[in-house]
ZADO-1210 file (C-alpha; in nm, 4 decimals, padded with zeros to 6 digits):
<atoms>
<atom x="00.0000" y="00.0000" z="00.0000" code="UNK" pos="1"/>
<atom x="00.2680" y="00.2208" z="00.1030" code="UNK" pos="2"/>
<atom x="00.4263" y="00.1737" z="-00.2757" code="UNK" pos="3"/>
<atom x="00.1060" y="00.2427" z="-00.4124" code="UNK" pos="4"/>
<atom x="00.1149" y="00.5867" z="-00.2388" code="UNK" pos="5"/>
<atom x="00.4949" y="00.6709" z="-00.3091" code="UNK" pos="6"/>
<atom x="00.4367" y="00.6128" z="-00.6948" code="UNK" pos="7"/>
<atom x="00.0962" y="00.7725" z="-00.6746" code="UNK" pos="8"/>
<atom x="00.2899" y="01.0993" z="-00.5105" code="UNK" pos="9"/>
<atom x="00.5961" y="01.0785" z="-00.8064" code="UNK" pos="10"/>
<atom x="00.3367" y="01.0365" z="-01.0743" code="UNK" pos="11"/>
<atom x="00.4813" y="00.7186" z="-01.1866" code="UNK" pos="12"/>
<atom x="00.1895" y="00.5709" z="-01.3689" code="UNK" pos="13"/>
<atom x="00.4472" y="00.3590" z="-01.5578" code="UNK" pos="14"/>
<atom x="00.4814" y="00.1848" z="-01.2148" code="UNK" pos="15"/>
<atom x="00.1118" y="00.1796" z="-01.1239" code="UNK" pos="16"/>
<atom x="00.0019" y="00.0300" z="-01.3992" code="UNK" pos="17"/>
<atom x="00.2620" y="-00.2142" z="-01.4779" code="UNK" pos="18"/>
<atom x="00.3584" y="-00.3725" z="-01.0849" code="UNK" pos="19"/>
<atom x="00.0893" y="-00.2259" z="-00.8661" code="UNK" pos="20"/>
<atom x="-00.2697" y="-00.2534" z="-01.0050" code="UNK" pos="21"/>
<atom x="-00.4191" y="-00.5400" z="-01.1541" code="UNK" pos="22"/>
<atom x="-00.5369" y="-00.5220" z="-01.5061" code="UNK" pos="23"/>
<atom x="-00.9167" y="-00.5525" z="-01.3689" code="UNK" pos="24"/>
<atom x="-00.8892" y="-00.3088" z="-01.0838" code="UNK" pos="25"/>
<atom x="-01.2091" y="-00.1140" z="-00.9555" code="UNK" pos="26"/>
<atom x="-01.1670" y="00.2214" z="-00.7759" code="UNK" pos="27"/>
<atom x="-01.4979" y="00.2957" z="-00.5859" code="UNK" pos="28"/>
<atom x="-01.5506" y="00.6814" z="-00.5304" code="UNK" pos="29"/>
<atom x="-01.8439" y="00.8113" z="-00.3371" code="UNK" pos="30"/>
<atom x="-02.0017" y="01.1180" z="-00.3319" code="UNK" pos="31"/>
<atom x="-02.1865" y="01.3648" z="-00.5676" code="UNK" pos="32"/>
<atom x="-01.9282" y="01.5097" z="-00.7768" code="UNK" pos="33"/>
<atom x="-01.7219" y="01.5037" z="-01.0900" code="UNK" pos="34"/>
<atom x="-01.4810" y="01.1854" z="-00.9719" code="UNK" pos="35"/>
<atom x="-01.7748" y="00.9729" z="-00.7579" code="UNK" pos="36"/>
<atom x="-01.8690" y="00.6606" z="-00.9512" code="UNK" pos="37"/>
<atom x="-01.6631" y="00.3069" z="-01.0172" code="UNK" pos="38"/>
<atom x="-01.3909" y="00.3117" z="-01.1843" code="UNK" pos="39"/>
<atom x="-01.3725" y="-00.0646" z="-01.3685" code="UNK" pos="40"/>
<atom x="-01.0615" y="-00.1905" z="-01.5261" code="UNK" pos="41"/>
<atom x="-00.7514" y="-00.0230" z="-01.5588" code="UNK" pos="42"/>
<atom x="-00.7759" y="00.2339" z="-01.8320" code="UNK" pos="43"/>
<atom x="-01.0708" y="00.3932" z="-01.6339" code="UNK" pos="44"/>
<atom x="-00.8715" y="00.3866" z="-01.3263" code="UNK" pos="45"/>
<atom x="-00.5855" y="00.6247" z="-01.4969" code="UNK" pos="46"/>
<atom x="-00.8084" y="00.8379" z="-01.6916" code="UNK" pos="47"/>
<atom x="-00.9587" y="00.8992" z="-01.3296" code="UNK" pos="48"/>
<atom x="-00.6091" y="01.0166" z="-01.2313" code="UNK" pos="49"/>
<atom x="-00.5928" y="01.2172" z="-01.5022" code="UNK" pos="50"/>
<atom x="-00.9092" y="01.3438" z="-01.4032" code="UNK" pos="51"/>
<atom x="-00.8083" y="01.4174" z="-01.0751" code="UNK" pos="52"/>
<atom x="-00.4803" y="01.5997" z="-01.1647" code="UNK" pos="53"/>
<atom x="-00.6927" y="01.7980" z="-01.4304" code="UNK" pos="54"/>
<atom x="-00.9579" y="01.9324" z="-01.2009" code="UNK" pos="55"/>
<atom x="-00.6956" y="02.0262" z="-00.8653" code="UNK" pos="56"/>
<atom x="-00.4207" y="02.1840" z="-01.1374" code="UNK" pos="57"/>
<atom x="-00.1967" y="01.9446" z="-01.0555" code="UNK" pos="58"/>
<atom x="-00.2053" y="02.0306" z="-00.6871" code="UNK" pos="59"/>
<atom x="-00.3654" y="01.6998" z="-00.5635" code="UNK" pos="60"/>
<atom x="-00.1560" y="01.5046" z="-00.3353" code="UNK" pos="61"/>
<atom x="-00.1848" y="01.2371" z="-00.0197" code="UNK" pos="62"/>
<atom x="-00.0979" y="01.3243" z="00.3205" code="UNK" pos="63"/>
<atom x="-00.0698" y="00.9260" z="00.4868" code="UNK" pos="64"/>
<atom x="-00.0881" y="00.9397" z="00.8375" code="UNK" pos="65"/>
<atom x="-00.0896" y="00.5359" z="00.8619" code="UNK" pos="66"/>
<atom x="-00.1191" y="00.2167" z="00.6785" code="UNK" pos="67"/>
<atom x="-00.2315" y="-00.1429" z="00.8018" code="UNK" pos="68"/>
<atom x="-00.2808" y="-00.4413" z="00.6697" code="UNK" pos="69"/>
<atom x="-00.2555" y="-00.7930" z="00.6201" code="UNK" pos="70"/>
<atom x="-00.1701" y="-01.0213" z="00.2817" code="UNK" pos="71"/>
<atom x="-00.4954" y="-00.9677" z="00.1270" code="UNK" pos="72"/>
<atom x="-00.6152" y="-00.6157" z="00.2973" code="UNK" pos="73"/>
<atom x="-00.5083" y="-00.3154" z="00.3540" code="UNK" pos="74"/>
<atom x="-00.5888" y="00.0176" z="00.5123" code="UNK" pos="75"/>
<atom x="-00.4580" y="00.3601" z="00.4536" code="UNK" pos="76"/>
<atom x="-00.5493" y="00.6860" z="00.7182" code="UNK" pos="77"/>
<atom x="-00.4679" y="00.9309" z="00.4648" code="UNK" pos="78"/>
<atom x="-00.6064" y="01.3021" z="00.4444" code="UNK" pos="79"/>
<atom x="-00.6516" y="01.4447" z="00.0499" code="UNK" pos="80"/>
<atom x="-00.4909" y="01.7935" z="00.0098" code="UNK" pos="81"/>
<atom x="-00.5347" y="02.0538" z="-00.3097" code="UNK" pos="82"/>
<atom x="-00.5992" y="02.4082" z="-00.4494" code="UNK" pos="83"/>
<atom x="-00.8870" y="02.4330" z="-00.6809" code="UNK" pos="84"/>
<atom x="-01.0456" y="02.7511" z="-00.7473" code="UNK" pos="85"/>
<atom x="-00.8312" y="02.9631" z="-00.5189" code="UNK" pos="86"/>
<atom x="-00.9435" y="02.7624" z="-00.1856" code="UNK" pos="87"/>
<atom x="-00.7054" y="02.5051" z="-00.0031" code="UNK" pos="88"/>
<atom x="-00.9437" y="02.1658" z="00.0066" code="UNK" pos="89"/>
<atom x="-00.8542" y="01.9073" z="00.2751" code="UNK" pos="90"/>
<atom x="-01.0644" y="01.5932" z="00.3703" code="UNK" pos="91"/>
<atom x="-00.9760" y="01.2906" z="00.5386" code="UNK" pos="92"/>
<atom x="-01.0035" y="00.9723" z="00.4111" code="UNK" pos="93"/>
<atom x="-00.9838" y="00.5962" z="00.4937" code="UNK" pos="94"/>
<atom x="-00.8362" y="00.3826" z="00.2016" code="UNK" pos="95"/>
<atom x="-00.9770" y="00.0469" z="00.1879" code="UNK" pos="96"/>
<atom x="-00.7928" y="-00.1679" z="-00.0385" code="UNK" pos="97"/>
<atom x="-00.8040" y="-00.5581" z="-00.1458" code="UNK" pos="98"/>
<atom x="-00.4877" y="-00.7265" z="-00.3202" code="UNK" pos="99"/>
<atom x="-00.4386" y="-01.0464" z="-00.5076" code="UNK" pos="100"/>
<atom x="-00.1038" y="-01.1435" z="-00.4911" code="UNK" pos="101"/>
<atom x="00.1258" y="-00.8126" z="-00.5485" code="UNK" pos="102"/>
<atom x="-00.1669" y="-00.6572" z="-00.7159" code="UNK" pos="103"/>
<atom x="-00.4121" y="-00.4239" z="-00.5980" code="UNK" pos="104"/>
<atom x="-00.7431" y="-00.5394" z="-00.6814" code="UNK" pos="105"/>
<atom x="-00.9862" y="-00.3421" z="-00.5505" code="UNK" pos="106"/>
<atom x="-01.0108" y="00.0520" z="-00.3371" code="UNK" pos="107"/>
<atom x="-01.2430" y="00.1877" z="-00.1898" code="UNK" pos="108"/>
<atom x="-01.2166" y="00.5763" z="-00.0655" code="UNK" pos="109"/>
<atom x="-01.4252" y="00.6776" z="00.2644" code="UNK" pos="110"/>
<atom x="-01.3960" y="01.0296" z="00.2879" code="UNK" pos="111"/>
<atom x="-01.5378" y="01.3244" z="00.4817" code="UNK" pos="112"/>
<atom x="-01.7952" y="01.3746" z="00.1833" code="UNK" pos="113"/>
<atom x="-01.9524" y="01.7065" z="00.2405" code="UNK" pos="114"/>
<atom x="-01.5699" y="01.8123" z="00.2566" code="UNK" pos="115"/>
<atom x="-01.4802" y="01.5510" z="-00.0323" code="UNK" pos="116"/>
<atom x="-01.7851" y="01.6755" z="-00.2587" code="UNK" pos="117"/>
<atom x="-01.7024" y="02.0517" z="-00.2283" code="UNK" pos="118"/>
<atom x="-01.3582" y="01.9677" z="-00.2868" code="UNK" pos="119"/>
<atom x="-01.4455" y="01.8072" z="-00.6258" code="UNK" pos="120"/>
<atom x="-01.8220" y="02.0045" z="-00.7255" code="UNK" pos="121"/>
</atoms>
């Protein structure tokens, strides 16, 4: 999980995509805003990134406080940070995350959503 972060924060989608996800990953966003949804397979997953950088300016970035897990599971205390529209937007968030193998699988995000929707309106 921790790897997933570091290459997340370097922009090394070379890395995501080609040790870290799984070709069938599913991203799992709540809220009511322009990223909530699922995000099936892997091409969705990155245009989602893309979507993300777009939207904050490139400003987006993860704060981790902590990260547990086991062989299978992991969780990640995290807190989302950005400038979009001249405000600083910070939520926290609890990364839940299922792996097969080396591969993440499946994430879900848990934010503070009234934060995490005006963040991304």
């Amino acid at each position: 999980m921790r790897a997933i972060y570091d290459a997340f924060g370097r922009g090394d989608i070379d890395t995501i995509q080609n040790e870290l996800f799984a070709p069938e990953i599913t991203f799992h966003t709540p809220g009511n805003n322009q990223i909530a949804g699922d995000h099936v397979g892997i091409e969705a997953v990155l245009a989602f990134f893309g979507k993300i950088f777009q939207l904050s300016g490139g400003t987006f970035h993860i704060e981790v406080h902590d990260v547990t897990g086991s062989d299978d599971h992991a969780v990640g205390l995290t807190e989302g940070v950005m400038e979009r529209d001249g405000k600083t937007h910070r939520y926290r968030n609890i990364h839940v995350a299922h792996f097969k193998g080396n591969k993440l699988v499946e994430f879900w995000e848990n934010p503070e959503v009234d934060k995490f929707d005006a963040a991304w309106a």
